[in-house]
N, C-alpha and C positions, 0 to 999 in steps of 0.2 A: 643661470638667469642673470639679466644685470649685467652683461660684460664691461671692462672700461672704455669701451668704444662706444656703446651706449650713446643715441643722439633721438631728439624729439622727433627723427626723422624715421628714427626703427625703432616703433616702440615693443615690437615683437621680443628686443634684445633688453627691454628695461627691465628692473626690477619690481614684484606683481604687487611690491611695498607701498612703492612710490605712483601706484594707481588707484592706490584705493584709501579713501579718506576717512579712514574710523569705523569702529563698528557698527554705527547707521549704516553706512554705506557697503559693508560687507551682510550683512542681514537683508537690505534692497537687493542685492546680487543674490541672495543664495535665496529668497521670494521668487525671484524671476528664473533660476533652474527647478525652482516645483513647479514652477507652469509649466516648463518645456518639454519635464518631464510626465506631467498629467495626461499628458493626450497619447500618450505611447504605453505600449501592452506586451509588445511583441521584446522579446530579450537583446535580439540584435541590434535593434531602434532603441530600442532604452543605453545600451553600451555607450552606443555611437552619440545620441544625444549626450548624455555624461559628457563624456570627451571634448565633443567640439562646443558646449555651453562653459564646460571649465577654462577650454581656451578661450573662448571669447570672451565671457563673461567677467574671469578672472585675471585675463590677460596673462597666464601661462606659457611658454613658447613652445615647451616638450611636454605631450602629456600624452599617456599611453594607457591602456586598460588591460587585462587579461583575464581569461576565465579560467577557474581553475576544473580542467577534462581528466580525472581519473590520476595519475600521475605525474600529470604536465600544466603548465599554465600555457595558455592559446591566445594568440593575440585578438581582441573583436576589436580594436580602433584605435589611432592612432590622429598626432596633429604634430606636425611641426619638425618629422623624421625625414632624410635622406636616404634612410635606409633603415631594415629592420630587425628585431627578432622572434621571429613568427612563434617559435615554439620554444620552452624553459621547461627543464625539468626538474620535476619539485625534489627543493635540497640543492639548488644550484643559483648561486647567485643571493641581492639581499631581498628580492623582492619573495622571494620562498620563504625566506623570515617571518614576513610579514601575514604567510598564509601559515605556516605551522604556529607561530605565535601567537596569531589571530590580536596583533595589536602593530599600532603604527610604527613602522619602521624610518629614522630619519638619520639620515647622511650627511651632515652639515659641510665635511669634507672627503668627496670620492678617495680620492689620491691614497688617502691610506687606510683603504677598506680592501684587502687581498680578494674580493670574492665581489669585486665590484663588477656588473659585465656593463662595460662600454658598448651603447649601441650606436656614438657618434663621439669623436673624439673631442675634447676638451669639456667636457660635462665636468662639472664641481661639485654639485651636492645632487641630492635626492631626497622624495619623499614618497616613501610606501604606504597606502593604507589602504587595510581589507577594507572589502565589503561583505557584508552579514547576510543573508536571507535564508527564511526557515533556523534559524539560530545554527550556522556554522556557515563557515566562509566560502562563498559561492565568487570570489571573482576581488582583484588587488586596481587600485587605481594607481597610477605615479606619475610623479611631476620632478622634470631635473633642471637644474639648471645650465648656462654655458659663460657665467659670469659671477653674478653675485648670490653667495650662497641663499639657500631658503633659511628661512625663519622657523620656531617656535610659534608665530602667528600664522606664517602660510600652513603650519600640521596643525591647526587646531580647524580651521578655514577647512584644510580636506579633507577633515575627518567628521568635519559634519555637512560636507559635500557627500560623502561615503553613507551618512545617514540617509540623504534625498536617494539614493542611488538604492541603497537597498530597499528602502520601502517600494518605490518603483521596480523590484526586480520580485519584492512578494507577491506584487498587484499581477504583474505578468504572470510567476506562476499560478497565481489564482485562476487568472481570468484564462488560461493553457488547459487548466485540470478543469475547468467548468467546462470548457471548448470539447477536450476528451470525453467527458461524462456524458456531453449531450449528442455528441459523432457516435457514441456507445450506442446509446440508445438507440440511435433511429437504425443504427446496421443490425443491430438484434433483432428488432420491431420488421425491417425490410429485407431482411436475409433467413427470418425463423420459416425452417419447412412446411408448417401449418398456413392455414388461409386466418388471418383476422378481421372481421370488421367492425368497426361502431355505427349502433343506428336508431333512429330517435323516430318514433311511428315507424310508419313505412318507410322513410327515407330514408337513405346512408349517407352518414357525414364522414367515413374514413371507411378507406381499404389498405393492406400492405398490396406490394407487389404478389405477392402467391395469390391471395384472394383474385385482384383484378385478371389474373392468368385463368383461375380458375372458371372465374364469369364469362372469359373470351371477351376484355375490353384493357384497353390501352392506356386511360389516364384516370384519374382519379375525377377530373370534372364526367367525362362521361356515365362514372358511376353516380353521381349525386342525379343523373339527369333520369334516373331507374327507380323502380321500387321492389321492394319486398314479393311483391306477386310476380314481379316480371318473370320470375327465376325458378318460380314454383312448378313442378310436376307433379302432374295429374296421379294422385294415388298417392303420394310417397307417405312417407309416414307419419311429419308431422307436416301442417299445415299453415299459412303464414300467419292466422290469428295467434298460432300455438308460441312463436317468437314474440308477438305482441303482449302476451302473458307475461313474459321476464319483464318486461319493464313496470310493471305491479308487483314484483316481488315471488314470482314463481320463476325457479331458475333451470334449465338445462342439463342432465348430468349425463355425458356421453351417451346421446342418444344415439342411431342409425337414420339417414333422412337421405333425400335423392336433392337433385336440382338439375334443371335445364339452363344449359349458359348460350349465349347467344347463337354459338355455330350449333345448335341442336344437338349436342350430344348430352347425355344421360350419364349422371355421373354420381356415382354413392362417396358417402363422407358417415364419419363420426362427428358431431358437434356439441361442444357445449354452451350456452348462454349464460351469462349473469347479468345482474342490475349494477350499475357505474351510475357515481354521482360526477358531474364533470359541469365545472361552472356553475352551481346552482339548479342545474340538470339532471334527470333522469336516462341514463344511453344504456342500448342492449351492447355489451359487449360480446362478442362470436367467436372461436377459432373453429375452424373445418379443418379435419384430419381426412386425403384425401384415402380413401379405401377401395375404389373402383378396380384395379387392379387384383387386390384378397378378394372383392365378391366374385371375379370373374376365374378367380382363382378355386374359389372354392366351387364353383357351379362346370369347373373345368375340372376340379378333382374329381365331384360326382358322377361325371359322365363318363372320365376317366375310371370309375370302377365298376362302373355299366359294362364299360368295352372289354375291361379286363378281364371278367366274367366270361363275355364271351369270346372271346381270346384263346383263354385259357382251354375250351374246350378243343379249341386245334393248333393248341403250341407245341411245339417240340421239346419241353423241358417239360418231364416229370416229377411230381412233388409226390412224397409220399411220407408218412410219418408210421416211425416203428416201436416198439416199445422196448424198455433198456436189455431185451432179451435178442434184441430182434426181429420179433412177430410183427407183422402188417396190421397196423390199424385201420392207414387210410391211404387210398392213393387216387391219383388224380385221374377223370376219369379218361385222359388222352391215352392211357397207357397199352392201351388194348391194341389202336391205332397203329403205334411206330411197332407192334409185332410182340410184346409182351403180355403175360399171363398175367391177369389182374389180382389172382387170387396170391401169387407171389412176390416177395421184396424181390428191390432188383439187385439186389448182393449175390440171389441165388444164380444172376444170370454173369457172372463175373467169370469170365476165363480162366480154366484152374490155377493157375499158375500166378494169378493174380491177388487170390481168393483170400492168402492169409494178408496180404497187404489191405486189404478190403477190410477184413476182421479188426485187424489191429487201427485202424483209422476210426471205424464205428466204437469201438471199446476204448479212444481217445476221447469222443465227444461224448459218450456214456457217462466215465467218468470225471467228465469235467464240473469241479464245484464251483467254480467262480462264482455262477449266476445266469442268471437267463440268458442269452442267446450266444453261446458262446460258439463260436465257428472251427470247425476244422478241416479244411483242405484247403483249395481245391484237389482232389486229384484225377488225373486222369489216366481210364481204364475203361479198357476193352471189353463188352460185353457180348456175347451170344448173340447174333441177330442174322436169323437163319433168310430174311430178307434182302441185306446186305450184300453185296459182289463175295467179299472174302469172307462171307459167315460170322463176321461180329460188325460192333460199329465203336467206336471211340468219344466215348463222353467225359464231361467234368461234371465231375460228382462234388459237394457238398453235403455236409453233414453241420447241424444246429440244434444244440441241445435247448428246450424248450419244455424241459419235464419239469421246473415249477411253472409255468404256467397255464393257469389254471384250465384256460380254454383249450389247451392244446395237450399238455401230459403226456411230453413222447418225446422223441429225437425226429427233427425234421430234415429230410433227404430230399435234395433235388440236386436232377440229373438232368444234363443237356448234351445233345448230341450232338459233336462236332467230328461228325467226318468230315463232314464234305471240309472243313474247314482246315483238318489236320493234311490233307492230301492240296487244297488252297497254301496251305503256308510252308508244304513242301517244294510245290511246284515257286513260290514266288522268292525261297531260299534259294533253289537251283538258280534261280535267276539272277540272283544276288552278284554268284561267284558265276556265271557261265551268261556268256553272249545272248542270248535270245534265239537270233538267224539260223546261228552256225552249230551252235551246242559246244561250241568252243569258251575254254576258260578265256573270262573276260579281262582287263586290265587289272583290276582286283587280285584277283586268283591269279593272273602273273608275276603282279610285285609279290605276290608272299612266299606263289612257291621259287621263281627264280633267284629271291632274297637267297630263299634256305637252300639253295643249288650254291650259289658262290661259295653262302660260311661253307657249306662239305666242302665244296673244293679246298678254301683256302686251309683248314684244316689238314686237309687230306694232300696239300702240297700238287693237286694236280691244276689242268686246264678246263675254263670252259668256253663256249664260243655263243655269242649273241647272233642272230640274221635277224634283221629289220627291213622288211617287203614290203614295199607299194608297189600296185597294180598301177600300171604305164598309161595303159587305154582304160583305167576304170570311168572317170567322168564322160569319157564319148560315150559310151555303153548309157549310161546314165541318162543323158541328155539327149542320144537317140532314140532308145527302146524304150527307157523310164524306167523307174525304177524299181520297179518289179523286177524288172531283167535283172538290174543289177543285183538287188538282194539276191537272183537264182544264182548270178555269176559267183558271190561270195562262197556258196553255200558248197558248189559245187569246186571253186578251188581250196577249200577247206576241207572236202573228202579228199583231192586230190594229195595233199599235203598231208594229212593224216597217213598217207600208204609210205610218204617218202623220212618217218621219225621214228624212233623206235621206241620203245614203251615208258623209261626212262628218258625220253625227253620231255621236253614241255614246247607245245602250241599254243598260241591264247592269237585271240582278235583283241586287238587295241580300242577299237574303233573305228568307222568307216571302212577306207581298204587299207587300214595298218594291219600286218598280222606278221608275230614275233615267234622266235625260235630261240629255244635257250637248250643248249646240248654239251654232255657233259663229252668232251677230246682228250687225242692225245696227242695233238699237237697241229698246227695249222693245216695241216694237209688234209685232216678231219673235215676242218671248218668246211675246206673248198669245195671239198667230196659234197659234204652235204649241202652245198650250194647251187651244185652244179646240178644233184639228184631232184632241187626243186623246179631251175630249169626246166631240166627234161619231163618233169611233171605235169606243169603249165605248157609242152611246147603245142599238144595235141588240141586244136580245136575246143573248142564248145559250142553246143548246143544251147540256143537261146533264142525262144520263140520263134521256133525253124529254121534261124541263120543258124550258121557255122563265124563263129566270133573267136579270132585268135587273139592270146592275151597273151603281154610278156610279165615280167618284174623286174625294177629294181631292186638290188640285193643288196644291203651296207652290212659287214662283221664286224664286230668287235671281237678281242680275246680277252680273258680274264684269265692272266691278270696284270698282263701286257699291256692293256689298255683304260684299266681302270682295275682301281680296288673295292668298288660297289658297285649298285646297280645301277643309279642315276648318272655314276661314270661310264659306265658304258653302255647306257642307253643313248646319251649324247654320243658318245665316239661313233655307234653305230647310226644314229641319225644323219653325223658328217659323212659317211662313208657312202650310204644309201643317197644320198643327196651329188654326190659322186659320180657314183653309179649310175645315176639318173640322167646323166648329161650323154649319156649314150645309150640308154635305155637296154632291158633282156641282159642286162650283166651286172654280176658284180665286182665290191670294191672293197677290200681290205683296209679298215683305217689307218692315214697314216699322219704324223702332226701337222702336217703343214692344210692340212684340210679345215686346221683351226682358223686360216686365213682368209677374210671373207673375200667374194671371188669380185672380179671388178664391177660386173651388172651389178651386183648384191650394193657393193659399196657407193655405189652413184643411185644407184635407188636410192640408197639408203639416205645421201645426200639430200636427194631432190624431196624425199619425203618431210627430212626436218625442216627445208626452206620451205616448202607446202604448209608447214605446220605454224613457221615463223611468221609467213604473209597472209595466214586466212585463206587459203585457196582449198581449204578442204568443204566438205560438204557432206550434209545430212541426206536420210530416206527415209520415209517413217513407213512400215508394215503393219497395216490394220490388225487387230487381234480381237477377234467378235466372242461375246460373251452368249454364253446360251441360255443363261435365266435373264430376266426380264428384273432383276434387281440387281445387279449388275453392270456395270459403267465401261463401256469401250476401252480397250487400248491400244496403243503403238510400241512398234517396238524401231528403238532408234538404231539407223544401221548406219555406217561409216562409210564415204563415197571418196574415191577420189581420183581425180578426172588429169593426168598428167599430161604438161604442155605439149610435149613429142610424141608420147607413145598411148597415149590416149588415158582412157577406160583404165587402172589395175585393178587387179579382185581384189578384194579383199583378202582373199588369203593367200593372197602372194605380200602384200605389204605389211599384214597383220604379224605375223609368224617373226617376218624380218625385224618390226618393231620391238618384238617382246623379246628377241635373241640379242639385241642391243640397248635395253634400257628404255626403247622411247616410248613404249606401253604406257606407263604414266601419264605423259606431258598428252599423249592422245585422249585417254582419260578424262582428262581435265579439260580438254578443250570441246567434246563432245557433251559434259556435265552442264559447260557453262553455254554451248551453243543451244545446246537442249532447254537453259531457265530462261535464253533470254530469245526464242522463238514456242516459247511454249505451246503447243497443238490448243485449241479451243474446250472449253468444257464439254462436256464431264471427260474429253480422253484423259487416262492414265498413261504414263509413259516407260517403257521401261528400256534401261542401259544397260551396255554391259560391263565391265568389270575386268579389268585384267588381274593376276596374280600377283605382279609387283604391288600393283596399290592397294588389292586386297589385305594383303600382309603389312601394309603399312599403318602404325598404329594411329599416324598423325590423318589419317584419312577422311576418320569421321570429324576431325574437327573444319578441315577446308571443307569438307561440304555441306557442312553445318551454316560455315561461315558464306559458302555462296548462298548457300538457299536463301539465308537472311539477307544479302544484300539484293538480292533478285526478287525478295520479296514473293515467293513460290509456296505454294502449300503442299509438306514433304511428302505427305499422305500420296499426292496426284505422281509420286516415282516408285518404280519399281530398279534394285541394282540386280542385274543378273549373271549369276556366278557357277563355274562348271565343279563337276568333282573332281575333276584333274585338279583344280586352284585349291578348290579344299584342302584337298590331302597333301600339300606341298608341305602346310605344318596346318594338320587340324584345326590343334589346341589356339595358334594364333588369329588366323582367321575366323577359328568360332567366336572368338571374343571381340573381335573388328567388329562381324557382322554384327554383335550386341549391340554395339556403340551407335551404328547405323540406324539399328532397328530403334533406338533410344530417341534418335531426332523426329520420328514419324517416318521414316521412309521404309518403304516392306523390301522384303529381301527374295529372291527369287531362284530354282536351284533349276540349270538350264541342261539338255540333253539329257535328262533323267532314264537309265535304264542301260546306257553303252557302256557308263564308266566302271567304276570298282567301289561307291559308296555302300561300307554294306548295311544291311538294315536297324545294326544293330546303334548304327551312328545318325541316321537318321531325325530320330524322336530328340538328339541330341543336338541338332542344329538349328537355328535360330530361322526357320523358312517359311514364309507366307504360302508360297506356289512353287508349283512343280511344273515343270516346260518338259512332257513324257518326248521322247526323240521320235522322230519320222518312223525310225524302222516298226516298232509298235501298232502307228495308225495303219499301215501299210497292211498288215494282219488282219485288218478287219474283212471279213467275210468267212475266213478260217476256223472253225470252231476253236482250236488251240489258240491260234494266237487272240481271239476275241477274249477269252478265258482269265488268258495272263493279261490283257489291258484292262479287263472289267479288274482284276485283280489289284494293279494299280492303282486306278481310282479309287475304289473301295479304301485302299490302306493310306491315299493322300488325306481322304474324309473323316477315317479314324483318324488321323494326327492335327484335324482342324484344318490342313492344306489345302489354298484351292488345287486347281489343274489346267494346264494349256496342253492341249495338244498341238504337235506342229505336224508340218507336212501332209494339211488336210488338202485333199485333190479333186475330188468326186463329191458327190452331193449324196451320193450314199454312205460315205463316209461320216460325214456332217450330222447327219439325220442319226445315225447309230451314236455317234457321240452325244449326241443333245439326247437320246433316252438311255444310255448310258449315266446320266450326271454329270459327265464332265459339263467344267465350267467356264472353258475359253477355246477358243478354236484359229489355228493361225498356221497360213500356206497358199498357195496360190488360188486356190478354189476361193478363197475368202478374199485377197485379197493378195496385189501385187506392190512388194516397194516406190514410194511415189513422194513426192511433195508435201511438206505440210497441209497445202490449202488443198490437197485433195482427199484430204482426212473428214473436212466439213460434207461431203458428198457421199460416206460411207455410211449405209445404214443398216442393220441388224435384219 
């Protein structure tokens, strides 16, 4: 401060000596920073005042403040800098002096203080001084100069500037922690679970928000506009004189009482009253404990044991209680019903062979001491039931020891019969690993057994050979006759093929018209043999709804281990081959590398699709998907269009396949996510996407879609992502955890073609799935007693897992109607609904 340049024309640059005329006149100044500082509460306004009242006031030219945050001093305000330093860590510099010593720090001369920090060059002195509040230092003031050094007067001047400062920084936290205490309160008083009111006579002078909810009213004037009787219901138990009593001094103690709130509903509470003095007043204070829900609970329990009563007379589960010998006490009286002797336990009806395992399970729960009700099994076993197809039936049996209690003094047995359930969960195992149509092992059951065909091979140092068949004319078939025909065509070139393998080969259906051959050779000549024998398999006609329908294949080979050293390497080899093959249809094509080259239509597709993708020339379809319960909210399902300048019209899966075989699966992804938030279909539709395998597996997935939904401002709830089990199983373990990620933002996750792939059951329950999308060939079954069997089966096991269900490929209105008393819960196919325009979604009705 003070430099020698110093002119009456920059008094910023004088000396703060030579402004101030005596201790009158510094006492006048430091009077007039207590006002400045009186009207201020807030700590950042208190700072900041400080600061710029010392400059001005004091005529200071550098003055700085800082608060001291945990390890650092933080600058709140500055006057008179060109520049700064925002943040100091404490122990660095002298102005941390002056916070760990907690006394004024003064610099008469910078230049030879090592630990000075220059925050503008030519600074000469300094002065530090804490500030106090709550008695430890909450924050340093300083003042430097750029001329003449500071004074022994200017540190006494700041340090009882430092006193104005803190007092004004205790008043702030006072007036902070009062602010707090009474934000407390009212969030306690407006967020407690219970209803409160105050009320003085009849009338109410206060409600919390629960109470006003619980009356059916909106503001608190509305309530003052009410009384005590308004609200009263006829009977209940106490009465409104009965509330008027607490205010004399009779009080309340969790009584039971009813009330009618404006929208006429009947509503039970626990309440209690007391007398409140308030203002020289007498007020009924109230809280309601809402219990409508427990009394309906309880008057649901009782009737629930009404029914169970009668229930129990024709349920299928037999109870019966034996005593620690075994001797029948008691048994239920249905027993007689499913074909057993009442006069005997049902241990005696136990399959010989089963009899000591029987023994030994009851002589477990016999001797259990733990304590009352200790459990042992379940097991299940076979018993005698001369009623039955095969002369027993298959129950789970439980056993509960119940011998000290008093009521009961016995081991309690109950037994439930599940056949029908054990021959259910056979049949929907078979399903599992085996096609449904064809009886053919599915994809599933091919990746494991052809897995374990290669390790033999390569073990065994021999060859084996892959054929990957598509049917040439399957979609004409399809598209003419429908698809009945064609499931007959599958079914029937599936016997076909079956004659041309030998026992040790493997057949499996992929899906659709994939269908794969994995055979162990002895060298390519094998392969072609058995190529040519499927040929001539397929050359003969079929019969299909009275035509004569000739069908060829495409054939693609791989060798193992010529062509790959696993199976996803020569599943691909054999897909380029097949794809080969295809281009002249009824032959096949031995892989060979140059097949890895994508062929020139492929590669200008493939062009014209990314500049489609680049310019927005794609487009949306959305497919109605009708819900069958009437709680239940419509959907769509978003399909992918895109309409090329030359060649018109491509399917979908002719561009889809080629997308995902080059990486651009993603970028499609993403552009279908975003066209989808920001043409969103009208409410309530739900929408559902699909999902390629690239981005499934991508971990960064759920956070861009997190981050779209939020900027589209989308409710995640209103998406569905839809994902096949081919995507799943490419790596489980990764995609199960994606789709957590997904499911984490609100958006539900959906498992699509359910039944063709190779998910097996036991992965299921382990997948993070809202819905189940059952595939066409299932619906297709309905009228069959089998195949109705195994779809009822289905559903059943989506309903155990909490899963909804979509059926697709619903066609007939007989179909529709079986599904809706089935339980299924969505329904989606031409019968319902054709791919169309968003605004033609408003026109779909249930």
């Amino acid at each position: 401060m003070n430099p020698s340049n110093a002119t009456p024309d920059n008094p910023a640059s004088s000396s703060a000596a030579t402004q101030r005329d005596g201790p009158g006149a510094e006492l006048a100044l430091l009077l007039e920073l207590s006002r400045t500082l009186a009207a201020q509460l807030e700590l950042p306004q208190i700072y900041c005042q400080a600061v710029e009242a010392v400059a001005r006031t004091f005529g200071y030219a550098l003055v700085s403040l800082y608060a001291v945050e945990g390890t650092e001093l933080v600058l709140q305000h500055q006057v008179g800098y060109s520049r700064f330093i925002e943040r100091i860590a404490l122990g660095e510099g002298t102005m941390s002096r002056a916070v760990s010593g907690g006394r004024t720090v003064y610099i008469p001369q910078a230049e030879r203080e090592p630990e000075f920090l220059y925050a503008l060059p030519g600074i000469t002195s300094m002065v530090a001084v804490p500030i106090y509040a709550r008695g430890q230092v909450c924050a340093v003031l300083c003042v430097e100069s750029l001329g003449t050094a500071l004074s022994e007067g200017d540190c006494r001047l700041l340090e009882a500037v430092a006193l104005q400062v803190g007092g004004a920084v205790e008043r702030g936290l006072l007036a902070a922690a009062l602010l707090e205490s009474e934000r407390l309160y009212r969030t306690l008083v407006e967020t407690m679970p219970a209803a409160l009111v105050l009320y003085e006579g009849e009338e109410y002078r206060y409600a919390n928000p629960r109470a006003l909810q619980t009356l059916g009213l909106s503001s608190l004037e509305q309530l003052k506009q009410r009384r005590l009787s308004d609200f009263s219901q006829k009977g209940a138990p106490l009465s409104p004189e009965r509330y008027l009593r607490v205010l004399q001094g009779e009080p309340i103690e969790r009584a039971e009482d009813q009330l009618c709130n404006l929208q006429g509903e009947v509503m039970d509470f626990e309440v209690s009253a007391y007398p409140v003095e308030l203002g020289g007043r007498v007020l009924g204070l109230a809280t309601w404990q809402d219990i409508t829900q427990r009394k309906r609970a309880e008057a649901a329990l009782q009737r629930s044991e009404n029914l169970l009563r009668t229930l129990m007379q024709h349920s299928r589960e037999v109870v019966q209680i034996l005593d620690p010998q075994g001797n029948l006490k008691y048994t239920s009286a249905n027993v007689g019903r499913l074909g057993f002797d009442a006069s005997k336990s049902l241990l005696d009806w136990v399959v010989p062979e089963y009899r000591d395992k029987a023994r030994y399970l009851f002589a477990e729960a016999a001797g259990c001491s733990e304590g009352v009700g200790v459990t042992v099994g379940p097991a299940i076993l076979p018993l005698l039931k001369p009623s039955a197809p095969e002369g027993q039936g298959w129950f789970e049996i439980f056993w509960e020891n119940r011998l000290a209690d008093p009521d009961v003094e016995g081991i309690v047995l109950r037994a439930r019969d599940i056949s029908e359930q054990r021959t259910y969960q056979a049949t929907i195992q078979h399903l599992a690993y085996h096609d449904e149509l064809t009886a053919l092992p599915n994809r599933r059951s091919f990746h494991e057994q052809a897995g374990e065909m290669i390790r033999r091979a390569a073990g065994e140092g021999s060859w084996c050979a892959l054929l990957y068949l598509d049917l040439d004319q399957f979609k004409g078939v399809n598209d003419s006759l429908g698809h009945a025909a064609g499931d007959e065509l599958l079914v029937q070139v599936a016997q076909r093929l079956s004659h041309c393998v030998r026992g040790s080969d493997l057949l499996a259906r992929l899906g659709g018209d994939e269908i794969a051959i994995m055979a162990a050779i002895a060298d390519e000549v094998g392969a072609v043999a058995l190529a040519e024998r499927v040929r001539a398999a397929l050359a003969e006609p079929f019969l299909l709804s009275g035509l004569q329908v000739v069908i060829t294949a495409s054939i693609g080979i791989a060798l193992f281990p010529q062509h790959g050293s696993n199976l996803d390497e020569l599943m691909r080899a054999a897909d380029l081959a097949m794809y080969a093959a295809k281009e002249g249809r009824d032959r096949w094509a031995i892989y060979q590398p140059r097949l890895f080259q994508t062929s020139r239509r492929q590669l200008e597709l493939l062009q014209d699709l990314r500049k489609a993708l680049r310019e927005n020339t794609l487009a949306l379809a959305y497919q109605p998907i009708l819900p069958l319960r009437d709680d239940l909210a419509p959907k769509a399902e978003a399909l992918l269009r895109w309409s090329h300048p030359k060649r018109g019209p491509i399917p979908p899966g002719e561009f889809i396949p080629l997308a995902e075989m080059h990486g651009l699966a993603p970028a499609l992804d993403r552009w279908v996510f975003k066209q989808v938030l920001r043409e969103m279909p009208p409410q309530p539709f739900q929408v559902s996407i699909n999902l390629s395998a690239l981005t499934l597996l991508n971990p960064r997935s759920a956070k861009w879609l997190a981050r779209a939904m939020r900027m589209a401002g989308v409710d995640p709830t209103r998406l569905h992502l839809e994902v096949t089990e081919t995507t799943l199983l490419r790596d489980f373990e990764t995609a199960r955890n994606n789709l957590e990620g997904v499911r984490q933002l609100g958006v539900r996750v959906a498992l699509d073609d359910f039944g063709v792939g190779h998910t097996a059951l036991a992965y299921l329950n382990r997948l993070p799935v809202d819905l189940i999308k059952v595939d066409r060939s299932f619906i297709a079954g309905i009228g069959d007693p089998a195949g109705e069997a195994l779809l009822a089966g289905i559903l059943s096991l989506a309903k155990g897992l909490g899963m909804n269900t979509v059926a697709e490929g619903v066609e007939t209105a007989h179909q529709l109607a079986w599904l809706r008393e089935a339980g299924c819960d969505y329904a989606q196919g031409f019968f319902v609904g054709e791919p169309g325009g968003r605004e033609e979604l408003a026109g779909f009705r249930s």
